[in-house]
N, C-alpha and C positions, 0 to 999 in steps of 0.2 A: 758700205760703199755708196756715194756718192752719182745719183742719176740724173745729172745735169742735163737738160736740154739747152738751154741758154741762160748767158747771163747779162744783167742788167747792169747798169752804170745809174743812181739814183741817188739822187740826193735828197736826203730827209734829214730832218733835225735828227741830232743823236743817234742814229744809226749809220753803220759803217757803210759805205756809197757801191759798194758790189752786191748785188742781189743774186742769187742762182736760185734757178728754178725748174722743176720738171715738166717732166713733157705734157703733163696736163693743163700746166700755166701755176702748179702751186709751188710758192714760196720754201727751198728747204733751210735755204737760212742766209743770214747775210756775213758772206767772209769770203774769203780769196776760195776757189775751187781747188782740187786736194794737186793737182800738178803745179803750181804757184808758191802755194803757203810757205813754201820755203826761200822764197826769194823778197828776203828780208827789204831790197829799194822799194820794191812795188809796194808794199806792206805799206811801210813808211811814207809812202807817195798817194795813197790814199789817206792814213793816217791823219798827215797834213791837211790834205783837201779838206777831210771832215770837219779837221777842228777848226779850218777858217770858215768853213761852210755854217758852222754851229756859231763862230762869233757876229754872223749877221744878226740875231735873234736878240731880243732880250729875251731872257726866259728866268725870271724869278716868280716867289710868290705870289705876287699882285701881278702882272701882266707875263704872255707870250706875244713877241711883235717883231716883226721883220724892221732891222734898220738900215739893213742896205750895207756897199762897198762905202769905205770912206771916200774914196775916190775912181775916176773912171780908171786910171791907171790898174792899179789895184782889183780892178773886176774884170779887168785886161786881161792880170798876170794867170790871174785861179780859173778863168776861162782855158788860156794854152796851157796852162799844168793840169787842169784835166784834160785838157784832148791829148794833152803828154804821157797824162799815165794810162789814158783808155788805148792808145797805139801799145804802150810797153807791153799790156795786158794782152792785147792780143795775137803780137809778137810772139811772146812768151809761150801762147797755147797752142802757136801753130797751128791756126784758124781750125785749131779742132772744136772747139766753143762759137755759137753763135752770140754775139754781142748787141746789148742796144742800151741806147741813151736815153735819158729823161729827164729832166728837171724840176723837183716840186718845189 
């Protein structure tokens, strides 16, 4: 069973943008908390996030590099579809989870 203190909204290359974590500050893993997992939009609503999050990046053999939004539009939209899905998220858990934001 699952001893979440709080959970994280983070955005890192290839890894899924929800962090949970215990009460001591460590890491139990990165996925929807076990009250969520089943609510296949939110899934999906990160899902997305990550993978346009991960096409900032080049990431081949020869370099890793951040290339940015192609457009301000565009870094507009993936900015409100996450503050969209960090609201659903914490909708959903019935402010029983504490939540925070970050950006890497």
């Amino acid at each position: 069973m699952e001893n979440v203190k709080y959970i994280r909204l983070l955005l890192e290359w290839g890894a899924y943008p929800v962090w949970l974590y215990d009460s001591e500050g460590g890491v139990i893993d990165t996925l929807l908390p076990e009250e969520l997992r089943d609510n296949i939009e939110l899934d999906m609503m990160f899902d997305d996030i990550q993978e346009r999050y991960n096409a900032l990046f080049i990431n081949d053999e020869y370099e890793f590099s951040y290339i940015g939004f192609p457009t301000p539009e565009e870094e507009e939209r993936f900015l409100v579809d996450l503050e969209n899905a960090a609201k659903l998220a914490i909708e959903e858990c019935g402010g029983k989870k504490e939540y925070k934001k970050a950006l890497a």
